[in-house]
C-alpha positions in Angstrom: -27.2 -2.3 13.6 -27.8 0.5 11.2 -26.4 1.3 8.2 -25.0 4.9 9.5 -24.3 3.6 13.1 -21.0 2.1 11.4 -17.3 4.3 10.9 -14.1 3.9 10.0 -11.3 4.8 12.3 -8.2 5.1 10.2 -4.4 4.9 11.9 -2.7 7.1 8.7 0.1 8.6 8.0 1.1 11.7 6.0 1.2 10.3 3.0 -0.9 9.2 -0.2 -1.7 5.6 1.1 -4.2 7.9 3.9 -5.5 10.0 1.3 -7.0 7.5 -0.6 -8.8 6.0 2.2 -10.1 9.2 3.0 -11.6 10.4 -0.1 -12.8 6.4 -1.3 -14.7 6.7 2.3 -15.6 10.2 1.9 -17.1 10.0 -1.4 -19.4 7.6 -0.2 -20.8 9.5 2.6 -19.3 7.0 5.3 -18.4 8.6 8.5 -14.8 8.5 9.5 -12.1 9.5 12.2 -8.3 10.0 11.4 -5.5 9.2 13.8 -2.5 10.9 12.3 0.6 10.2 12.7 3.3 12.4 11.8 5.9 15.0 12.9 4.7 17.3 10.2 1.6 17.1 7.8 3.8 17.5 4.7 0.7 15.8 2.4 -1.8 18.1 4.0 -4.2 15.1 4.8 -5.5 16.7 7.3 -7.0 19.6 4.9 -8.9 17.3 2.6 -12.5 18.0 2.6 -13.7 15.1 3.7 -12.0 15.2 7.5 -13.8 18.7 7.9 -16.6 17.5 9.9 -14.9 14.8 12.0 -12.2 14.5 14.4 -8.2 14.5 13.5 -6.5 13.3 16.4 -2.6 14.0 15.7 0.1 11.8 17.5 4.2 11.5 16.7 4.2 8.2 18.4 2.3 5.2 17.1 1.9 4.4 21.2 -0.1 6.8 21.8 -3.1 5.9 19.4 -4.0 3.2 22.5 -5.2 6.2 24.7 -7.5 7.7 22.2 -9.0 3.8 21.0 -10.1 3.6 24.4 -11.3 7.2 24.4 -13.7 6.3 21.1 -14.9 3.1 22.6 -18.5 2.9 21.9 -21.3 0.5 21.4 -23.2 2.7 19.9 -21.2 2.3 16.8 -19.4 -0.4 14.7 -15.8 0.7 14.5 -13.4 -0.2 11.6 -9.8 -0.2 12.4 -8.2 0.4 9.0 -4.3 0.9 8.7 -2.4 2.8 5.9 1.6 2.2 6.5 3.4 -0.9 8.0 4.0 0.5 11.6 0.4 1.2 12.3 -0.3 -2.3 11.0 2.3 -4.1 13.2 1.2 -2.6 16.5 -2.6 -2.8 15.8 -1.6 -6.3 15.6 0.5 -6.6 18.4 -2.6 -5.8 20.2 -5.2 -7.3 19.0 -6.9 -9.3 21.9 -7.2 -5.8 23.1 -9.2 -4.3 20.4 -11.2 -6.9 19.0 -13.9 -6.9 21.7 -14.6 -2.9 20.8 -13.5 -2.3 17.3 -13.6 -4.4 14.2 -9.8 -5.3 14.0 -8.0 -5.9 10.3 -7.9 -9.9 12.2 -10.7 -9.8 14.0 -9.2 -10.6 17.1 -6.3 -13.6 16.2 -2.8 -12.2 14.8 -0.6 -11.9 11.8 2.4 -12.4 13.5 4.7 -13.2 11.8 3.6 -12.7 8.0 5.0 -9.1 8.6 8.0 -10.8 7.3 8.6 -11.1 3.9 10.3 -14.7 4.2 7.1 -16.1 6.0 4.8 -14.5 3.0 7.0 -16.8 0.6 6.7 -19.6 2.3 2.8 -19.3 2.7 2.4 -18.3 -0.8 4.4 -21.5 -2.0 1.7 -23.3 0.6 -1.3 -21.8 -1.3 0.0 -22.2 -5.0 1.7 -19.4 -5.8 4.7 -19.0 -8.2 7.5 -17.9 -5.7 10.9 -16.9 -6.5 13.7 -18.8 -4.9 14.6 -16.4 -1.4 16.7 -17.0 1.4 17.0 -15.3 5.1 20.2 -12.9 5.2 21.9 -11.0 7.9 24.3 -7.9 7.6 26.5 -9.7 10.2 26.4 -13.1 8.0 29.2 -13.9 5.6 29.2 -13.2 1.6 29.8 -16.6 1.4 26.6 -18.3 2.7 24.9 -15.6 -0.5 24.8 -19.4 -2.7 22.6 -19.3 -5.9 22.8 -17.0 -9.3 23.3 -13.7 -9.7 21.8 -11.1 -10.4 19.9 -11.1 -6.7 17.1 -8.9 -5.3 18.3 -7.7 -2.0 15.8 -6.1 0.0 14.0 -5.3 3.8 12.7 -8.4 5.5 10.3 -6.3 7.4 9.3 -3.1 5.3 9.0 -1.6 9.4 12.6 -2.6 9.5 13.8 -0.9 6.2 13.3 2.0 2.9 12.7 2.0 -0.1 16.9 3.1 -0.2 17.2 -0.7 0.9 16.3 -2.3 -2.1 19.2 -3.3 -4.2 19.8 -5.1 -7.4 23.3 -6.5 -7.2 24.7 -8.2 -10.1 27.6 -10.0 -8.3 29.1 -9.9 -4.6 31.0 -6.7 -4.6 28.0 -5.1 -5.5 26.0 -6.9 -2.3 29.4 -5.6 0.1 28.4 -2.2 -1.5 25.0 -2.0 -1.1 25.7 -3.8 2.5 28.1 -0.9 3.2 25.7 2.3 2.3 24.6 3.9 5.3 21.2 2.1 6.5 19.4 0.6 9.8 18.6 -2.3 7.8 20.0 -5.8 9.9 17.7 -7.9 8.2 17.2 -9.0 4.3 15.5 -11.2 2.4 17.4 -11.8 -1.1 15.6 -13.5 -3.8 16.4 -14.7 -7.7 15.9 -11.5 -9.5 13.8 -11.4 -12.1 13.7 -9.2 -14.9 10.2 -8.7 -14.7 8.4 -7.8 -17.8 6.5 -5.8 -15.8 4.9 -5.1 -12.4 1.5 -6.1 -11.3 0.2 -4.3 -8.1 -3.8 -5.8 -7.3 -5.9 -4.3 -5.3 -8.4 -5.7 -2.9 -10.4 -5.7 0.1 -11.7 -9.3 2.5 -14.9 -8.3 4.1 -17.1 -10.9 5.7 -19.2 -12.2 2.7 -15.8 -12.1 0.5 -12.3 -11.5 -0.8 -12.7 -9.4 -3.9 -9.7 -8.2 -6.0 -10.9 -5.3 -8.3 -8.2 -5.2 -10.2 -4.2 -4.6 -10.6 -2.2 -1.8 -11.5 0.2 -2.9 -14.4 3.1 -0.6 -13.7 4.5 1.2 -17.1 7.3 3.6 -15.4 8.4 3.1 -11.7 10.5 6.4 -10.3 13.5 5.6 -9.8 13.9 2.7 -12.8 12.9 -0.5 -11.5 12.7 -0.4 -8.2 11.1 2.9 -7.2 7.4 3.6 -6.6 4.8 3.6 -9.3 4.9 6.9 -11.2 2.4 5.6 -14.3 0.5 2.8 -15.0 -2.8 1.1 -15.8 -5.5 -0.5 -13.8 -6.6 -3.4 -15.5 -10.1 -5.2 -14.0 -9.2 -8.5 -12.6 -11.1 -10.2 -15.3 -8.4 -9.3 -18.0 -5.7 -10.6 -15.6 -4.3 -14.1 -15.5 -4.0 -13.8 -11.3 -4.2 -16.5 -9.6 -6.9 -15.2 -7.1 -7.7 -18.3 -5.3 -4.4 -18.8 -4.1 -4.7 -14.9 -2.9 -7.7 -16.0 -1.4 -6.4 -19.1 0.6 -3.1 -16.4 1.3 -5.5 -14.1 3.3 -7.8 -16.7 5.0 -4.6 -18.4 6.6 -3.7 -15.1 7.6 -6.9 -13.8 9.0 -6.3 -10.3 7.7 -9.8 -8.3 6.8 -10.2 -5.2 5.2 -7.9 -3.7 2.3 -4.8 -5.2 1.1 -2.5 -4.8 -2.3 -0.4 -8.2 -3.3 2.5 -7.1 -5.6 3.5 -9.5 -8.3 6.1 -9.8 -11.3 5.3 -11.1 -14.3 7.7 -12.8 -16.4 7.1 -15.7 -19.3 3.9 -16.0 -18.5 4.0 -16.4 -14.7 3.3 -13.8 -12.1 5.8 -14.4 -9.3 4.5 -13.3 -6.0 6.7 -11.0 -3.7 4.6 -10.0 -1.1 1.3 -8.8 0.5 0.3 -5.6 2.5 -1.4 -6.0 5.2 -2.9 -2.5 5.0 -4.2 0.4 2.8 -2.2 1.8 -0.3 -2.2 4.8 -2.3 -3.1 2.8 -5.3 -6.4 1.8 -3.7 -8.2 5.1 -4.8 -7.5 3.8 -8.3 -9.9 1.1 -7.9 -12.6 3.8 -6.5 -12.0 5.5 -9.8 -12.5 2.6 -12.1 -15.6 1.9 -10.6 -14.7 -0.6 -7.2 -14.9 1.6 -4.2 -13.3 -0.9 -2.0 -13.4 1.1 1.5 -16.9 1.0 1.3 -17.1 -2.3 0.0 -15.9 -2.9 3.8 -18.0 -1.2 5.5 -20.9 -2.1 4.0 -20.6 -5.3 2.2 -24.2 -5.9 1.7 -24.0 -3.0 -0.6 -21.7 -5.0 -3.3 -19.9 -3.7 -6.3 -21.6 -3.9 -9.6 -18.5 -5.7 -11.5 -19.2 -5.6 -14.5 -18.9 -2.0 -14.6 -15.1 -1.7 -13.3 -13.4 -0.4 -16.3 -9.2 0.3 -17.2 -8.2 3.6 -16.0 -4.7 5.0 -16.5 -2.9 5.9 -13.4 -0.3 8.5 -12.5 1.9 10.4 -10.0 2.8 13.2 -12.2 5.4 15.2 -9.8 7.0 11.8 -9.9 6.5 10.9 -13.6 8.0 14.8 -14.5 11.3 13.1 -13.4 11.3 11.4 -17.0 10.5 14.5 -19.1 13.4 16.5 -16.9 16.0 13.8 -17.4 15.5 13.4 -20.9 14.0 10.0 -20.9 10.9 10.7 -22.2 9.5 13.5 -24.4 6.9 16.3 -23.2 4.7 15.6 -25.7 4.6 11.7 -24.7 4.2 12.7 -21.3 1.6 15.3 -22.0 -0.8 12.8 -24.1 0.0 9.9 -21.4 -1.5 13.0 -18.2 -4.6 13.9 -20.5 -5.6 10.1 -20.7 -4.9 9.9 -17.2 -7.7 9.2 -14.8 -6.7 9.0 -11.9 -3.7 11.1 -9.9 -2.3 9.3 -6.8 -0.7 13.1 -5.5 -4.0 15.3 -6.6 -7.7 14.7 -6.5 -10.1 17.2 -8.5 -12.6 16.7 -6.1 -10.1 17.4 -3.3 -8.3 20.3 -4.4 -6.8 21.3 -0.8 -3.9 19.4 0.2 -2.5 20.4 -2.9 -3.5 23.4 -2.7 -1.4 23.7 0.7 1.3 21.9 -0.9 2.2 24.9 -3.1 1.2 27.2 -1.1 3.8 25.9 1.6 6.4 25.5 -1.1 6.1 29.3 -1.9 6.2 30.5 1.5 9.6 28.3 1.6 10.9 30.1 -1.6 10.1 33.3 -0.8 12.4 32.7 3.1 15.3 31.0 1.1 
C-alpha cells in the first residue's frame, strides 16, 4: 500500500506522554487522528499545530473509543493503534481479536494479558536474562508479617491502572509500610521489592516494528521531582551504544510479549548492573527525546522501511523545567546551576519551540484563573 495511505490513530491522554507522539509524528509529515481522553484539556494537546488539520475526537470514558474505531474503519488505509497511558493500553488489549482484523494493534491481534502486572514483568525478565531485584506479591488486607526479607523495601502499584505515583513508598522498616498502608489510597494491590539505592535511573526508549526492536537510547535521570521517586525533571539521553543495556534480553522481553510499537523499559543501575523494574507497554513523554537526538521513533513505526541513520543519534540533555524550578525554589540547587543546566538543554518534555500553543494556552488559562481568584 502506499506510503501516505498509512496513519496513526493515537488513544491519548492530556498529558506529555500524547504530546510527544503528536509532534514526533507531526514533524514527519505522517497523518494522524487523536482520541482524547480527558475531563478537561489541562495540557492543551488538542491545540498543538500538528492536530489542526485532522480529527480530535474527545471522550471522558475510555469505553467509548470502541464506537468511534468502528466509525474509522477503513481499508483504504493502514491504521496504527498507538497508546499513551496505562488505561488506554489495558482496554485496547482487552480487545484485541476485535481490532486486529482493521487496525494494526500494539499485539497484533494476540494479548498481553497479564504483563500489565508488574510481578509477571519480573518474572519474564528473570526468564530472558535480566538482573531482577528480589519482589514479592502483597495485599493491603495481608499481614505485616508475611513482609520477610531486608529492609529498606520498595513498595509500590502492582498495576500502574491500579495505582499513583502517591503509591510509591520507600519504607525503611514495618511501621513505616503500616504508614504508608494507612495514607489514603485505592491501591489493594502491591508489589514490594529489595530497594536499591540506585546510583541512578535509566529510562530507554524504543519502538518494535516488523523488521525490528530498536532502542535509541536511555534517559539517565540526574534529578527526579519529588527526590527519588518522582518523575524525571532533568536528565541526559545517552545513545544506546554508550550504554551497557542488555538489549537482547529487552528484545526476547517484547517478542514473548507480542507488544509492537513504542515502549520505555525503566532500569536502576547499581554496581555495575542495571536492575530491571518494569516495561510500558505504550508511549511516554520521554519518547520525543529520542526524536530530538536524532531517532524519530513514531515514524520509525510507521514506516520502517524508512530506517534511522544511527550513527547520527547524538546525547541531548533533557528537562521539565516547571518541574526542575522546584529545586531552585526550595533551596536545593542554585539559579545559576539551574540556568546553565536549561541553556544546554535540548529538549523540554512541558514546551516545544516548534509547538508554541499548548503552552501558550497554559498561561493564558493560568491568568484568566488569577485574574477570578
Amino acid at each position: 500500500m502506499a506510503e501516505n495511505r498509512k496513519r496513526a490513530i493515537i488513544i491519548g491522554d492530556s498529558t506529555n506522554n500524547t504530546l510527544s507522539v503528536v509532534r514526533s509524528l507531526g514533524e514527519s509529515h505522517i497523518k494522524q487522528i487523536l482520541i482524547l481522553k480527558c475531563e478537561e484539556d489541562v495540557c492543551f494537546v488538542s491545540k498543538s499545530k500538528y492536530l489542526k488539520k485532522t480529527k480530535v475526537y474527545h471522550i471522558q470514558k475510555i469505553e467509548e473509543c470502541l464506537p468511534i474505531l468502528e466509525q474509522l474503519k477503513d481499508d483504504r488505509w493502514v491504521q496504527y493503534i498507538i497508546c499513551s497511558f496505562d488505561e488506554a493500553a489495558v482496554f485496547i488489549d482487552g480487545h484485541e481479536p476485535v481490532l486486529s482484523p482493521y487496525y494494526r494493534t500494539p499485539a497484533r491481534g494476540k494479548q498481553i494479558g497479564a504483563l500489565f502486572n508488574k510481578d509477571a514483568q519480573c518474572k519474564l525478565a528473570e526468564e530472558c536474562g535480566l538482573t531482577v531485584p528480589q519482589s514479592a506479591i502483597f495485599h493491603r488486607s495481608d499481614s505485616l508479617n508475611t513482609l520477610s526479607g531486608k529492609y529498606p523495601i520498595l513498595l509500590k502499584p502492582l498495576n500502574s491502572t491500579k495505582g499513583e505515583k502517591g503509591d510509591i513508598h520507600i519504607c525503611q522498616n514495618q511501621n513505616e509500610v503500616q504508614n504508608a498502608l494507612a495514607e489514603e489510597s485505592h491501591c489493594f494491590d502491591f508489589i514490594v521489592q529489595e530497594f536499591i539505592d540506585k546510583e541512578y535511573e535509566l529510562d530507554c526508549i524504543g519502538v518494535r516494528t516488523e523488521k525490528e526492536i530498536y532502542i535509541a537510547g536511555a534517559v539517565r535521570k540526574i534529578r527526579h521531582y519529588p527526590w527519588l521517586v518522582g518523575a524525571g525533571a532533568y536528565g541526559l539521553f545517552k545513545p544506546i551504544q554508550e550504554l551497557d543495556i542488555n538489549v537482547d534480553g529487552v528484545s526476547r522481553f517484547l517478542e514473548q510479549a507480542h507488544y509492537y510499537g513504542p515502549f520505555s523499559v525503566e532500569f536502576l543501575h547499581k554496581d555495575n548492573k542495571n536492575y530491571f523494574m518494569e516495561v510500558n507497554f505504550r508511549n511516554e513523554g520521554l519518547a520525543y527525546a529520542a526524536t530530538v537526538a536524532g531517532a524519530n521513533l513514531h515514524a520509525l513505526y510507521l514506516n520502517p522501511e524508512k530506517g534511522i541513520d544511527k550513527s547520527k543519534v547524538h546525547e541531548i540533555y533533557v528537562m521539565n523545567y516547571s518541574l526542575d524550578f522546584l529545586y531552585v525554589k526550595d533551596g536545593t540547587i542554585s539559579l545559576w546551576t539551574w540556568i546553565r543546566d536549561f541553556l544546554r538543554t535540548k529538549c523540554f518534555i512541558n514546551i516545544n519551540f516548534k509547538d508554541l500553543n499548548p503552552i501558550f494556552f497554559h498561561y493564558k488559562n493560568k491568568f484568566k484563573q488569577k485574574l477570578h481568584l
